[in-house]
MARLO-301853 format. One record per residue (C-alpha): x negated, y negated, z negated. Coordinates in Angstrom, 2 decimals. Layout:
N
<atom px="X" py="Y" pz="Z"/>
...
This chain:
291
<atom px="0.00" py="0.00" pz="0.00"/>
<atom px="-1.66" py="-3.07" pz="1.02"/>
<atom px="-2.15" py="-5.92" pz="-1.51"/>
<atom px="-0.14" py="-8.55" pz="-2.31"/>
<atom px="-2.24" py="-11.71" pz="-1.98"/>
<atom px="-1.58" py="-15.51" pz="-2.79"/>
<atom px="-2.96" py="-18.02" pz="-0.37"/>
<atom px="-4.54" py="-20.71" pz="-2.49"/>
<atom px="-5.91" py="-23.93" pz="-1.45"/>
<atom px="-9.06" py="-25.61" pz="-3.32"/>
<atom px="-9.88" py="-28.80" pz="-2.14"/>
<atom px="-13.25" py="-29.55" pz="-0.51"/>
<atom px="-15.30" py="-32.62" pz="-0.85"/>
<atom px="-15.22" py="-34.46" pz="-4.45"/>
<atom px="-12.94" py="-32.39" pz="-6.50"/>
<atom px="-14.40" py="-29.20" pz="-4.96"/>
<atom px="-16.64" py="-28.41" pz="-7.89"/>
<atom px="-14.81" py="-30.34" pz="-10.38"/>
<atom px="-12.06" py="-27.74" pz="-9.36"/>
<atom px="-14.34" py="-24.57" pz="-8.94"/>
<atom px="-14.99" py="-25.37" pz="-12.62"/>
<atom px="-11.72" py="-25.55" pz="-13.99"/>
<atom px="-10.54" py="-22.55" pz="-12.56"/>
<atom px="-13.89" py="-20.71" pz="-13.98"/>
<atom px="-12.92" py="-22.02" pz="-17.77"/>
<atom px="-9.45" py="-20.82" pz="-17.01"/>
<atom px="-10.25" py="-17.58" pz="-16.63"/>
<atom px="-10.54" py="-16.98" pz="-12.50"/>
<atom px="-14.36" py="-16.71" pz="-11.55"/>
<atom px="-14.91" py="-18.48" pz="-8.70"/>
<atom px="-17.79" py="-18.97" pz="-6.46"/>
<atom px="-18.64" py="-21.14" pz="-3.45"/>
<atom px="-21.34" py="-19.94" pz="-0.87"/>
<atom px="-23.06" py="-22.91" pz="0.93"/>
<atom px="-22.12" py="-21.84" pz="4.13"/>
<atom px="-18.74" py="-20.22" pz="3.73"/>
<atom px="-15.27" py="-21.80" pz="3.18"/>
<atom px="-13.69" py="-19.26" pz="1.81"/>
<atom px="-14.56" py="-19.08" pz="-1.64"/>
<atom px="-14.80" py="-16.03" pz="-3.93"/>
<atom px="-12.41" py="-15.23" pz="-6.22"/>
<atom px="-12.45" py="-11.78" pz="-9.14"/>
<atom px="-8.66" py="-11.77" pz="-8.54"/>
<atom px="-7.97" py="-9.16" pz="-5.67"/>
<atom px="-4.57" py="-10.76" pz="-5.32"/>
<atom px="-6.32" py="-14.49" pz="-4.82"/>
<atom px="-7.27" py="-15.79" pz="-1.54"/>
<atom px="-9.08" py="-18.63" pz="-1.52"/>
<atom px="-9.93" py="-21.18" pz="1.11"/>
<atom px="-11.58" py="-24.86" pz="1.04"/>
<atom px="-9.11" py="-27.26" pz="2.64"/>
<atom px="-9.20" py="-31.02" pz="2.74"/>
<atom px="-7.24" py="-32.74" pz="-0.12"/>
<atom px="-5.57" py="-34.46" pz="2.71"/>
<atom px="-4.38" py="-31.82" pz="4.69"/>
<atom px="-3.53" py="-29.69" pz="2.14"/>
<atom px="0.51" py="-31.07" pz="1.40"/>
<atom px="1.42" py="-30.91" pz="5.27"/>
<atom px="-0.31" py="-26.62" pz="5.16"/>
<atom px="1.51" py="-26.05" pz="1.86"/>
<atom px="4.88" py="-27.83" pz="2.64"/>
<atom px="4.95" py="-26.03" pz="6.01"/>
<atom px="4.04" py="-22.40" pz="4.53"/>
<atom px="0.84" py="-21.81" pz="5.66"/>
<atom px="-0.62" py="-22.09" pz="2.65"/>
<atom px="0.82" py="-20.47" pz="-0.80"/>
<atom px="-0.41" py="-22.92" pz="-3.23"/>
<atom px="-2.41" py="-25.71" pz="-3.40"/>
<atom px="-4.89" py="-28.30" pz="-5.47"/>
<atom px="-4.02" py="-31.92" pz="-4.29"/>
<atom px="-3.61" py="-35.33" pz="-5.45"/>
<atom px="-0.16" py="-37.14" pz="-6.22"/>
<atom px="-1.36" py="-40.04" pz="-3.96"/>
<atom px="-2.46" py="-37.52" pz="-1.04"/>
<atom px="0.90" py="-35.54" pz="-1.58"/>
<atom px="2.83" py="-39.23" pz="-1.14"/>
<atom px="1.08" py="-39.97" pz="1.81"/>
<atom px="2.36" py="-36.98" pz="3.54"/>
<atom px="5.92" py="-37.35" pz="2.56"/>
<atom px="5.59" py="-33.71" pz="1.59"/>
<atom px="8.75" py="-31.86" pz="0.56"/>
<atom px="6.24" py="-29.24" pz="-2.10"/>
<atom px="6.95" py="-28.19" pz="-5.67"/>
<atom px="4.64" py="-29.82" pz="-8.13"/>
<atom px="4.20" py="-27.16" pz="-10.72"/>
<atom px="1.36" py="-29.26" pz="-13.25"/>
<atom px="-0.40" py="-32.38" pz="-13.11"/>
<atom px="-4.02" py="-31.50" pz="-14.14"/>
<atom px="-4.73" py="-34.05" pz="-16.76"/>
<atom px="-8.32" py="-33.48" pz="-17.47"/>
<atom px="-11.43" py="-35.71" pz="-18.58"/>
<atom px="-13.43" py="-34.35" pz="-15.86"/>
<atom px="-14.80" py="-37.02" pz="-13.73"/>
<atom px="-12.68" py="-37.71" pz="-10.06"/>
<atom px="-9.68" py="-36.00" pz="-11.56"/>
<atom px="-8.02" py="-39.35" pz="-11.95"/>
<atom px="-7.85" py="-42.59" pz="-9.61"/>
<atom px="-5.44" py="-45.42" pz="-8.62"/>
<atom px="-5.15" py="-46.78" pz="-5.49"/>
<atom px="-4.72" py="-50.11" pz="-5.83"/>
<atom px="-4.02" py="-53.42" pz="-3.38"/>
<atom px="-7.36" py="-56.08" pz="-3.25"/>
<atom px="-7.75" py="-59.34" pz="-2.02"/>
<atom px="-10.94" py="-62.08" pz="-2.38"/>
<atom px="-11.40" py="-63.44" pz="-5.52"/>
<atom px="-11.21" py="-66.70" pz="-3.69"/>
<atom px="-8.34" py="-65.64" pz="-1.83"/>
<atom px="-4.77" py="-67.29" pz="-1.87"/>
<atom px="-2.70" py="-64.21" pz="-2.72"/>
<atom px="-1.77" py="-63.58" pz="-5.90"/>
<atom px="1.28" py="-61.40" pz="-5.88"/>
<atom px="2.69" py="-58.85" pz="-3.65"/>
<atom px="4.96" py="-60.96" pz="-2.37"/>
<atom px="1.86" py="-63.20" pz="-0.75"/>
<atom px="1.10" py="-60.14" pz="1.31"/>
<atom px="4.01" py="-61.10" pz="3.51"/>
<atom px="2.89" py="-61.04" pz="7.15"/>
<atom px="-0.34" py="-60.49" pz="6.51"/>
<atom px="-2.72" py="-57.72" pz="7.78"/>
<atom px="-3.95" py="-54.62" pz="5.19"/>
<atom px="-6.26" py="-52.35" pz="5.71"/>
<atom px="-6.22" py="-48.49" pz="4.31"/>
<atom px="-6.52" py="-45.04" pz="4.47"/>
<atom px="-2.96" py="-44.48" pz="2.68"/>
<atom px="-0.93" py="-45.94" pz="5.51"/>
<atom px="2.32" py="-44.54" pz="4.59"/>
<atom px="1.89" py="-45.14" pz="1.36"/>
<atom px="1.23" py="-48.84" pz="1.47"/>
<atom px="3.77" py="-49.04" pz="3.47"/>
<atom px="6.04" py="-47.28" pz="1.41"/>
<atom px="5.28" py="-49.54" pz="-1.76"/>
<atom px="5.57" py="-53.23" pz="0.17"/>
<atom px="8.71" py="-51.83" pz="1.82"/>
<atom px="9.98" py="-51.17" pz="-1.84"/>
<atom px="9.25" py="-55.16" pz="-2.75"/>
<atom px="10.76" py="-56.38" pz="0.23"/>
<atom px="7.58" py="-57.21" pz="2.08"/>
<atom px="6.94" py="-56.85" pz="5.72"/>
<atom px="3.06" py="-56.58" pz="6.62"/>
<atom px="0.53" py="-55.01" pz="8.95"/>
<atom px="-0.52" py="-52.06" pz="7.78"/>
<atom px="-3.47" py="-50.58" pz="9.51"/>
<atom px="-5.67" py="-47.00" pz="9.36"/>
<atom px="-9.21" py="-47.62" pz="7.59"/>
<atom px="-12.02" py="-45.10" pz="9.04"/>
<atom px="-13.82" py="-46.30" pz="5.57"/>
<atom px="-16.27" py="-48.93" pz="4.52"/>
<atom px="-12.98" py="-50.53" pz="3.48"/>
<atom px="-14.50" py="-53.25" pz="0.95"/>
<atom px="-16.21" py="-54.92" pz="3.94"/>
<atom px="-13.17" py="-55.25" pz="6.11"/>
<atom px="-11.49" py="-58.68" pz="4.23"/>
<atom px="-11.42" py="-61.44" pz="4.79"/>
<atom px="-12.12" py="-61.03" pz="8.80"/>
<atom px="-10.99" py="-57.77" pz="9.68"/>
<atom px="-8.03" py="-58.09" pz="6.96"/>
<atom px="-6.73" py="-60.48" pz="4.61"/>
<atom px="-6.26" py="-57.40" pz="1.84"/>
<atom px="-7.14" py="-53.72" pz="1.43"/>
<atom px="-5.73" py="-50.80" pz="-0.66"/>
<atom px="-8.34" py="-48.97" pz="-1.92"/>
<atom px="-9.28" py="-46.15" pz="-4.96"/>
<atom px="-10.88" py="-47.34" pz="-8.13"/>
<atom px="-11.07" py="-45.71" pz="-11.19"/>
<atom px="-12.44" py="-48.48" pz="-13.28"/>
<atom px="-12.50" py="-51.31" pz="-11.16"/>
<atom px="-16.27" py="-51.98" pz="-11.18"/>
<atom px="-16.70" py="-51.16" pz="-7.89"/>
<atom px="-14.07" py="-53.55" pz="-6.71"/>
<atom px="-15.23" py="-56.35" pz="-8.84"/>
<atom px="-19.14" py="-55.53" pz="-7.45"/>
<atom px="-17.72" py="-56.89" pz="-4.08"/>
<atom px="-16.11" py="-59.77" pz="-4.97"/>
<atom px="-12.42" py="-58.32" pz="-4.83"/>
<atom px="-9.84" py="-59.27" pz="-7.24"/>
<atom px="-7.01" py="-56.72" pz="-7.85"/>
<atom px="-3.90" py="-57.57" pz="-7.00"/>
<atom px="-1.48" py="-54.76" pz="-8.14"/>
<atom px="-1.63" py="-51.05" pz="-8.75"/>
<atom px="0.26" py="-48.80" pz="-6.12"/>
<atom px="-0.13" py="-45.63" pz="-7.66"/>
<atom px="-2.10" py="-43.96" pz="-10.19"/>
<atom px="-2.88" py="-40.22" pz="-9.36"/>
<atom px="-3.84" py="-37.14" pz="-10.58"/>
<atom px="-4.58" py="-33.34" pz="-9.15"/>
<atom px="-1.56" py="-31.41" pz="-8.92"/>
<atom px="-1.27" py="-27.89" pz="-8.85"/>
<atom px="1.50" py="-27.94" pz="-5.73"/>
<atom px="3.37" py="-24.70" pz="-4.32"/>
<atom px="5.32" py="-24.55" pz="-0.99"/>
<atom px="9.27" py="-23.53" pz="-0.89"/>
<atom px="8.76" py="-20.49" pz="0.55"/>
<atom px="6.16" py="-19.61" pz="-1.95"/>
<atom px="8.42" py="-20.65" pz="-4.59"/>
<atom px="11.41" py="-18.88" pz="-3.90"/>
<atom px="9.19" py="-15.44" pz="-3.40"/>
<atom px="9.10" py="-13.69" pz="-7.43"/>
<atom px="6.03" py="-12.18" pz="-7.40"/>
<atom px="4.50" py="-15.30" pz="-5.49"/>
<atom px="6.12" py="-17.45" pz="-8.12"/>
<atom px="5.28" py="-15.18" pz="-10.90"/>
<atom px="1.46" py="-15.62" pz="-9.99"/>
<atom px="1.23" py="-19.45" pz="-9.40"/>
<atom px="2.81" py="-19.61" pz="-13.14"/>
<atom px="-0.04" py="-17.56" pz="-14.31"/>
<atom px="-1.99" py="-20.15" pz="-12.50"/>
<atom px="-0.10" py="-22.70" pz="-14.29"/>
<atom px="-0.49" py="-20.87" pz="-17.70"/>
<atom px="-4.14" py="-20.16" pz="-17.78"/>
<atom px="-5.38" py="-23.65" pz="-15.88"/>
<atom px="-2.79" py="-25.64" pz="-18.48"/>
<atom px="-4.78" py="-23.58" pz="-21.26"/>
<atom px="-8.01" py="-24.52" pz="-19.91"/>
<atom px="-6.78" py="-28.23" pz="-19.81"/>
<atom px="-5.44" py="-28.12" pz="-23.01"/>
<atom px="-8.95" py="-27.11" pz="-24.81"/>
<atom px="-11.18" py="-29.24" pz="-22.89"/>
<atom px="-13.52" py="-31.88" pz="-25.79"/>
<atom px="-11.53" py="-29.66" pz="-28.85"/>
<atom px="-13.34" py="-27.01" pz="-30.92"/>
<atom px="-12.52" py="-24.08" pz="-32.76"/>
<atom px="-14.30" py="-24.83" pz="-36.59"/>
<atom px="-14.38" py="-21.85" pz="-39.40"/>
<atom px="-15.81" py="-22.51" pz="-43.36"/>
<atom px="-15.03" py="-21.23" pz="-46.50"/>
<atom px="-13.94" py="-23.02" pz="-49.62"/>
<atom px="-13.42" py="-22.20" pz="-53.71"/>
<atom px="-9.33" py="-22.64" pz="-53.91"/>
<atom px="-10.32" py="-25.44" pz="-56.32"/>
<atom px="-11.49" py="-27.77" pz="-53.58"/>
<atom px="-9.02" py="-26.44" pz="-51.30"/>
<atom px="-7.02" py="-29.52" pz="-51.75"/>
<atom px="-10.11" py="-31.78" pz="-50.54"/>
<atom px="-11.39" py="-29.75" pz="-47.69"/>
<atom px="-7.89" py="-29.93" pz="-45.93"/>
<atom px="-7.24" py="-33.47" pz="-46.42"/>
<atom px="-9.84" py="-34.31" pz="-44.44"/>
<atom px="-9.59" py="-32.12" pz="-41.07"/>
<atom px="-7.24" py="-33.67" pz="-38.62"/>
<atom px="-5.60" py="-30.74" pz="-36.53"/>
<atom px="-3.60" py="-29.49" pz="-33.75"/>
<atom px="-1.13" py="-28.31" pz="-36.62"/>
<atom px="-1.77" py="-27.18" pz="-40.27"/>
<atom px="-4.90" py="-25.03" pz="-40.76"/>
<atom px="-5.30" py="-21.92" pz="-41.08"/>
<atom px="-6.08" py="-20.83" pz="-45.05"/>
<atom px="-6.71" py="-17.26" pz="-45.76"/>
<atom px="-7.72" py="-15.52" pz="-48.32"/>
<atom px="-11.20" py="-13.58" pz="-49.01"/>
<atom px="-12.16" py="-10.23" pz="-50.96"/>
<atom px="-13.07" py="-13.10" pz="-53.39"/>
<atom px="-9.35" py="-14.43" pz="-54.86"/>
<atom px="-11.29" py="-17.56" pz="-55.92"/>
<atom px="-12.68" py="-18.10" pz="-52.11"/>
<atom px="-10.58" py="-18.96" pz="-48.76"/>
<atom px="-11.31" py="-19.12" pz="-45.46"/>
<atom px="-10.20" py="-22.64" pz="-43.56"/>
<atom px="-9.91" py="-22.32" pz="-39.95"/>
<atom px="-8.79" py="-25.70" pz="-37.49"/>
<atom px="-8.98" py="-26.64" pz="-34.08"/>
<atom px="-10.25" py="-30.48" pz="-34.07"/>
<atom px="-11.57" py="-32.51" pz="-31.28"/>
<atom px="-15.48" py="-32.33" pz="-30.55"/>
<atom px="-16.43" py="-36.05" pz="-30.81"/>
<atom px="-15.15" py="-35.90" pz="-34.80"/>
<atom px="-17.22" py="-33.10" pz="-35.69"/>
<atom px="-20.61" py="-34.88" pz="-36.63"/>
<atom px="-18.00" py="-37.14" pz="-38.47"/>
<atom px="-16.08" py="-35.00" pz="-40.95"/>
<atom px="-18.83" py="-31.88" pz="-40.87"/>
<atom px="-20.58" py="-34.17" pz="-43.44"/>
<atom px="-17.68" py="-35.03" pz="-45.56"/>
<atom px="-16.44" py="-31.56" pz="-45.39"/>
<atom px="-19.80" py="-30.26" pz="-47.01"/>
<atom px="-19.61" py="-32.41" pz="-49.73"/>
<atom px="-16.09" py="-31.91" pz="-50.62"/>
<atom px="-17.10" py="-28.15" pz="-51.16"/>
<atom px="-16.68" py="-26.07" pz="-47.91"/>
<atom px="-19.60" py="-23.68" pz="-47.06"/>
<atom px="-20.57" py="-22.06" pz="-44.36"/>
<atom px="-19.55" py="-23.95" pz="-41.50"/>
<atom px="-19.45" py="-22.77" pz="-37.92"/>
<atom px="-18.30" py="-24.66" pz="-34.54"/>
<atom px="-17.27" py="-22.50" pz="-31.54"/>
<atom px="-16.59" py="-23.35" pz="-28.15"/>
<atom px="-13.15" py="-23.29" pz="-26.84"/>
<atom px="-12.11" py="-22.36" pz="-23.29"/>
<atom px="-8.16" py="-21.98" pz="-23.81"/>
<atom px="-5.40" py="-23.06" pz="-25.99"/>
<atom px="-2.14" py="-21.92" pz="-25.01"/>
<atom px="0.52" py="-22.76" pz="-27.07"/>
């Protein structure tokens, strides 16, 4: 009986091994070779394939691809009728932009509206498009091959372009004018995909184990023992996902505190914790927490 397989999409260029790595911490080892696009996966039922972030609504929505790894802004631009199964909120770096509208700081525009008439260049069309059509503002929007930041004020009187903290605007003497979106990967699925149970079934598994993976990135798992008489003092000072853990010890006088806290606290309260009593202290790593 031949194997049932889902089609999966990871995007290649910037998020490539952003993505490659969140999927390894979730559980699915995945490799790239330099000269394949078709990465490796140690799930028979997983086939993987490098598609552009771009293209990848248009292959999904249309069913030639199961399941894919795309941003919100991307999946806007397309118009694409998908299912958006998670947003992958995660620190890692590119896994969050906005696209937003710039103009010269010495420029006259100051609001949307000043954009009537006037000429915008992008590589989100349709989007742009779709956002001054929503304010009631009628401009030419035009198709950006890149370099983008060079194009105003002779080639364009504004631009909409990605930023994530606006330095890079600001280092070329933009100002910004509004935000049109702010975007984040999304784990997308196609209809067809969707409405197939065992597909389904799998790109919830997905779902599960890359939402776990999300959910324990900068937290850590940390483990001491305390007498019951400074019980009271050790607790008060971990901050937690919920209450911690207290167990008890072949010692009744002894306990064992378990917690799940985030990372950047640790060097913080470690030293507290030691001096209200606990002993014994040990970090581990986390790679999942699914609730």
């Amino acid at each position: 009986m031949e194997t049932k397989r889902l089609r999966l999409a990871i995007p290649a260029g910037n998020l490539q091994q952003a993505t490659v790595d969140l999927f390894c911490k979730a559980g699915y080892n995945m490799t790239i070779s330099s000269r394949s696009y078709h990465p490796t996966v140690d799930d028979p039922e997983i086939e993987c394939m490098l598609v552009r972030p771009q293209e990848q609504p248009r292959y999904v929505q249309d069913g030639l691809i199961d399941a894919g790894f795309t941003g919100l802004d991307l999946i806007r631009e397309a118009r694409a009728e998908v299912i958006d199964v998670m947003e992958v909120n995660s620190k890692a770096p590119g896994f969050y932009t906005r696209q937003v509208l710039c103009v010269l700081n010495d420029s006259p525009i100051r609001d949307v509206k000043d954009l009537e008439g006037k000429r915008i260049a992008t590589e989100l069309v349709t989007l742009t498009r779709d956002f001054l059509e929503a304010r009631g503002v009628t401009a030419l929007v035009e198709y950006s091959y890149g370099a983008t930041e060079v194009k105003v004020p002779l080639l364009a009187d504004a631009i909409m372009e990605a930023t994530v903290t606006g330095n890079s605007i600001r280092a070329n003497g933009l100002r910004i004018v509004d935000t049109v979106i702010e975007s984040r990967p999304r784990l997308i699925a196609g209809r067809q995909a969707w409405d197939d149970p065992w597909k389904r079934g799998k790109i919830e598994d997905l779902a599960l184990m890359l939402g776990g993976a999300l959910a324990a990135e900068g937290k850590v798992w940390l483990s001491m023992n305390a007498r019951r008489a400074d019980l009271d003092a050790v607790i008060a000072i971990l901050p937690a996902l919920d209450k911690p853990t207290v167990a008890p010890l072949s010692d009744p006088e002894w306990a064992d505190v378990t917690t799940i806290v985030d990372e950047d606290v640790v060097r913080e309260i470690v030293p507290r914790l030691k001096k209200a009593g606990a002993h014994g202290i040990v970090e581990y790593p986390l790679n999942k927490i699914i609730e």
